[in-house]
C-alpha positions as CSV (number, residue, x, y, z in Angstrom):
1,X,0.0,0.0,0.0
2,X,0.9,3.4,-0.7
3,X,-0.2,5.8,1.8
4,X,-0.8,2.6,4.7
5,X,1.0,0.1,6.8
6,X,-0.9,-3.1,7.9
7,X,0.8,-5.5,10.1
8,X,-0.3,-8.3,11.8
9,X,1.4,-8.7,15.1
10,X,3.4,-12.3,15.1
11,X,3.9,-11.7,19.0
12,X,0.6,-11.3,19.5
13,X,-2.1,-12.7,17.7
14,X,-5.6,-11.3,16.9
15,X,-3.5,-7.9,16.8
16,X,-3.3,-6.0,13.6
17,X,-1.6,-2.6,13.7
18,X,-2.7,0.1,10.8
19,X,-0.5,2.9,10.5
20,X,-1.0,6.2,8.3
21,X,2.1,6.5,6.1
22,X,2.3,9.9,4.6
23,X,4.8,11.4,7.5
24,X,6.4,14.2,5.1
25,X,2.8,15.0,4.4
26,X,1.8,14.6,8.3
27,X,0.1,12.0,7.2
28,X,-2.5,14.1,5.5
29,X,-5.9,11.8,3.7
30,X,-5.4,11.8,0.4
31,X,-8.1,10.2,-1.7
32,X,-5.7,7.1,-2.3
33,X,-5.8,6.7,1.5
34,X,-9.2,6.8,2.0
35,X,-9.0,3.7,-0.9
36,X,-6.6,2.1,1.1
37,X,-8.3,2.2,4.5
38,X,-11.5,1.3,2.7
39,X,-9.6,-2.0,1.1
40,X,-8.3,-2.8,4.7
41,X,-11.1,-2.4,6.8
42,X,-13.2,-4.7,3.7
43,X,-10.1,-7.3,4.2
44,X,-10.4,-6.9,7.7
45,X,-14.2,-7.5,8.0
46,X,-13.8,-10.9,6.8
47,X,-10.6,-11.8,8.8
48,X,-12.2,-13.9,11.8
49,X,-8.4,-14.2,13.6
50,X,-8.0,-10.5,13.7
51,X,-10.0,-9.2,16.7
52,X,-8.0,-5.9,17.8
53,X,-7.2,-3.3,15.5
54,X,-5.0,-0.6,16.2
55,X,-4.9,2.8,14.5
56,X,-1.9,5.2,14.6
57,X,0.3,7.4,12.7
58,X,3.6,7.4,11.4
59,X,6.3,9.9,12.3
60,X,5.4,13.5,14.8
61,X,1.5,13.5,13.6
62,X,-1.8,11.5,13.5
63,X,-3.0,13.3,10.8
64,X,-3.3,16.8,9.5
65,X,-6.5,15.6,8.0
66,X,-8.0,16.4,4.6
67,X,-5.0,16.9,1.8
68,X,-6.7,20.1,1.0
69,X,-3.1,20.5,-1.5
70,X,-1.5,18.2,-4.5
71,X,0.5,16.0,-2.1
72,X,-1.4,13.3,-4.1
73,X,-2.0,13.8,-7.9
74,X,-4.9,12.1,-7.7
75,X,-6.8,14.1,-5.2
76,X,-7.4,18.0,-6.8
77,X,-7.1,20.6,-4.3
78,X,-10.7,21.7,-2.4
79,X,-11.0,24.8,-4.6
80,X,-10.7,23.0,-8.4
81,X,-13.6,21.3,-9.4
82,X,-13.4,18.3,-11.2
83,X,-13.3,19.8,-14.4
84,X,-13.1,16.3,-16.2
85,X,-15.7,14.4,-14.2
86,X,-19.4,14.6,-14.3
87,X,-21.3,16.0,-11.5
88,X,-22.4,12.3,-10.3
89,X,-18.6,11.5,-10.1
90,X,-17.8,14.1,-8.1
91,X,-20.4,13.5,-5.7
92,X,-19.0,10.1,-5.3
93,X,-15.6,11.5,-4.8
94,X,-17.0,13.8,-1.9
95,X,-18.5,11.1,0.0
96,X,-14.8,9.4,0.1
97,X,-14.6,10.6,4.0
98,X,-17.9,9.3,4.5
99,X,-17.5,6.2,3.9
100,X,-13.6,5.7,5.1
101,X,-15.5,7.0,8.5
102,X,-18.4,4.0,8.2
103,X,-16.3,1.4,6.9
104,X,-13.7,1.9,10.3
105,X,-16.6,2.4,12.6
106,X,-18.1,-0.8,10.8
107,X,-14.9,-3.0,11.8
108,X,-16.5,-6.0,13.7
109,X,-13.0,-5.7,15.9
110,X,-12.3,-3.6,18.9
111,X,-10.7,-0.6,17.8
112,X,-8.0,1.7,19.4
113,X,-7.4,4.7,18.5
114,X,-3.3,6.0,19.4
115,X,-3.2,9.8,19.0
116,X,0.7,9.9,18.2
117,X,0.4,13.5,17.6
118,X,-1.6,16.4,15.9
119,X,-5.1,15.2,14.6
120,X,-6.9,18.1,12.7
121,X,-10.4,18.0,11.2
122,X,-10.8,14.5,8.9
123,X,-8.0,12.6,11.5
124,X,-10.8,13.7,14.7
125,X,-13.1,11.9,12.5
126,X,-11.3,9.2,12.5
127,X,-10.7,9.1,16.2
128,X,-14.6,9.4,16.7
129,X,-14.7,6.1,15.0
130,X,-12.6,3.9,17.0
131,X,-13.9,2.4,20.4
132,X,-11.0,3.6,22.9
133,X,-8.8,6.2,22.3
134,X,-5.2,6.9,23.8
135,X,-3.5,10.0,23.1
136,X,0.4,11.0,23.6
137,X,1.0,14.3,25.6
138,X,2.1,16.1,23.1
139,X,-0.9,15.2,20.9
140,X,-3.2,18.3,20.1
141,X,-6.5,18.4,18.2
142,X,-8.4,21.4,15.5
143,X,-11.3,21.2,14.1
144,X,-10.8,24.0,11.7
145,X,-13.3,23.0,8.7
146,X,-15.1,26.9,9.6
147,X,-12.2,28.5,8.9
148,X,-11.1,27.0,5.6
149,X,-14.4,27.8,4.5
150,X,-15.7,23.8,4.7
151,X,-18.5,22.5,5.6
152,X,-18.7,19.7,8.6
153,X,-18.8,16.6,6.5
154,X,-17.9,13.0,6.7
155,X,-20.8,12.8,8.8
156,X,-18.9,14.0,11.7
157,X,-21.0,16.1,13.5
158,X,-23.5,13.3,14.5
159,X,-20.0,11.4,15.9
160,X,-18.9,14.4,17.5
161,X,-21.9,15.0,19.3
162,X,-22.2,11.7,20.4
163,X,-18.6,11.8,21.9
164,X,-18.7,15.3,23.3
165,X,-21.7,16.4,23.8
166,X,-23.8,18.8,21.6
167,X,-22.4,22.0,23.9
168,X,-18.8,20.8,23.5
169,X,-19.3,20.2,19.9
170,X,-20.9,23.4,18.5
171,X,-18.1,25.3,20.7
172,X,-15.0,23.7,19.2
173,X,-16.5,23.3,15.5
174,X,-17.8,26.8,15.3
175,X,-14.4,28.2,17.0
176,X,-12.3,26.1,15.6
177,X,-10.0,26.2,18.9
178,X,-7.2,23.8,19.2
179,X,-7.6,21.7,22.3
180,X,-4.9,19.7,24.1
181,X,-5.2,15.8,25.2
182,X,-5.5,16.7,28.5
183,X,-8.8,19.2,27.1
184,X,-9.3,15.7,25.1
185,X,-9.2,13.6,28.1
186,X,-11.0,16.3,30.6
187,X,-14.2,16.1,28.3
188,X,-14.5,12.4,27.7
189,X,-12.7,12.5,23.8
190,X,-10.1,10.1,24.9
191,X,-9.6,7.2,27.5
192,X,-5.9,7.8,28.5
193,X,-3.0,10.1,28.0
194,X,0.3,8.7,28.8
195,X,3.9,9.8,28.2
196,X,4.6,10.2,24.3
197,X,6.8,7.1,24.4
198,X,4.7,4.6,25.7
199,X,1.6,5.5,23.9
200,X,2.0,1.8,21.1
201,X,3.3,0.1,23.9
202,X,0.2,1.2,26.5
203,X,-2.2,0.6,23.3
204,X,-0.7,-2.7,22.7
205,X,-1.2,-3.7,26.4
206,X,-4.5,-2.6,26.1
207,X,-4.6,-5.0,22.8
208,X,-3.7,-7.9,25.2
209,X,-6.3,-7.3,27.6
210,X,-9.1,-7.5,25.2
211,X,-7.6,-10.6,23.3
212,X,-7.5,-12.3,26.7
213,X,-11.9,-12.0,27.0
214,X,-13.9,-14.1,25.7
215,X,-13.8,-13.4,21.4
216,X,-17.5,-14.2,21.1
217,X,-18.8,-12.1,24.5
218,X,-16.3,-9.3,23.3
219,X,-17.3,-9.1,19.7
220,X,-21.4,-9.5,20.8
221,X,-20.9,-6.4,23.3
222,X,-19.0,-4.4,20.6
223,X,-22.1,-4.6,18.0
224,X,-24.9,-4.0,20.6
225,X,-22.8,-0.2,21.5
226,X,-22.6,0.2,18.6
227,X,-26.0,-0.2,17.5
228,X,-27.3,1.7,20.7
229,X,-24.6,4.5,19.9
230,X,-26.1,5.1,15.9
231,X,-30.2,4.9,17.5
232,X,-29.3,7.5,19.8
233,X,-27.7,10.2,17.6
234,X,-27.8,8.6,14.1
235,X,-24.9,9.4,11.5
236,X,-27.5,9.3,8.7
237,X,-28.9,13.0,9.6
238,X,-26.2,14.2,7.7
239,X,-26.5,12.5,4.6
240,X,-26.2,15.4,2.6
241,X,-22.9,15.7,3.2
242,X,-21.3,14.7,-0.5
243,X,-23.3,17.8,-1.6
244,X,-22.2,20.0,1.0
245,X,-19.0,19.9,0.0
246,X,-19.4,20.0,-3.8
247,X,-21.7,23.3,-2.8
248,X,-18.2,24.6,-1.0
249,X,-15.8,23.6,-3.9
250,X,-18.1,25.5,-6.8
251,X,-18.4,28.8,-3.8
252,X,-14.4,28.7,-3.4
253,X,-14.0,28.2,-7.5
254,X,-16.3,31.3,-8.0
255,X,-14.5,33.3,-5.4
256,X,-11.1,32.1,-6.8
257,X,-12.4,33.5,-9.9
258,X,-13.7,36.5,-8.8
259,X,-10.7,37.5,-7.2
260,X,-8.8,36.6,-10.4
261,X,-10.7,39.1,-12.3
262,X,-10.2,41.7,-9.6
């Protein structure tokens, strides 16, 4: 893979490790990696000896989130349009984040989040998908889609809420304000914060607790969360999102534009 590494722990199995590879790009989501992740959550869904799943990133960040640049010359930057696809196309590129988010919430494993570092806007998303979350002390958080003129999408604000709270929410996505892990752990975001240096080995002795419980028991609990977590504050609300974003992409193109003829 391009953009991922998948590796399936020989000292412990039922352990697979997933790690965002982009660090010179701070391991930004470029539409390849949202292919990859897709293919690896599909291989992983039918993988009955993998039962923990861990989901970190490579080098000083998480994620920056959304490669909003040309770091992949696949992915346009959010201002162009796809000048050479159709309208439907597009659509079905925009909904990429959507579906990277449902396919990792999705994962019949347990899932652990490790919050190696920064995690802005798509990598939060991310995090609201996994089942526990660690975070490193150094690791800080931004939700800045507001200020980059982006609509909330990947149907993130129904995971958000559910995780912080709809006060907590509307404050940090309307802001935009960075928060820290200890703001992250205060408010319920993440589970633990240890000591930068032990966050893959507290999350893989995390791994081993779970792989010691019952696989059955463990996997049954996991689905009915899950299912209670989606009736209470459904991600469907927001299943507009695709469009949102095309609606932002054509707004940017004709300020881009307008700005050109100025």
């Amino acid at each position: 893979m391009e953009t991922l590494l998948l590796e399936r722990d020989p000292l412990m199995p039922g352990l697979v490790t997933i790690t965002l590879n982009r660090p010179d790009k701070l391991n930004a989501i470029s539409f390849t990696m949202h292919q990859e992740l897709q293919a690896a959550c599909r291989e992983l869904a039918d993988d009955g000896d993998a039962r923990v799943v861990i989901l970190t990133g490579a080098g000083r960040a998480f994620s920056a989130g959304a490669d909003l640049g040309r770091g992949d010359a696949r992915t346009p930057p959010l201002a162009a349009a796809d000048a050479q696809g159709s309208p439907l196309a597009e659509r079905i590129r925009n909904s990429a984040g959507n579906r990277t988010a449902l396919a990792q919430e999705s994962l019949p494993q347990v899932t652990i989040g490790a919050a190696n570092g920064l995690a802005i806007g798509g990598a939060v998303v991310f995090l609201t998908c996994m089942d526990i979350r660690l975070a490193a002390q150094s690791a800080w958080f931004s939700i800045p889609e507001v200020d980059l003129d982006i609509p909330m999408t990947w149907n993130s604000l129904p995971r958000l809420m559910r995780e912080l709270g709809p006060a907590r929410t509307k404050e940090l996505v309307m802001t935009c304000d960075r928060f820290t892990a200890q703001d992250a752990l205060r408010w319920g975001f993440v589970n633990h914060v240890v000591p930068d240096a032990e966050l893959l080995p507290r999350a893989r002795s995390l791994a081993a607790k779970l792989l010691a419980k019952d696989p059955m028991s463990l996997a049954m609990t996991k689905s009915t969360m899950n299912a209670i977590a989606e009736s209470l504050i459904p991600a469907h609300v927001t299943h507009q999102d695709p469009d949102y974003l095309g609606y932002a992409r054509l707004l940017a193109k004709e300020r881009a534009a307008t700005s050109n003829r100025g």
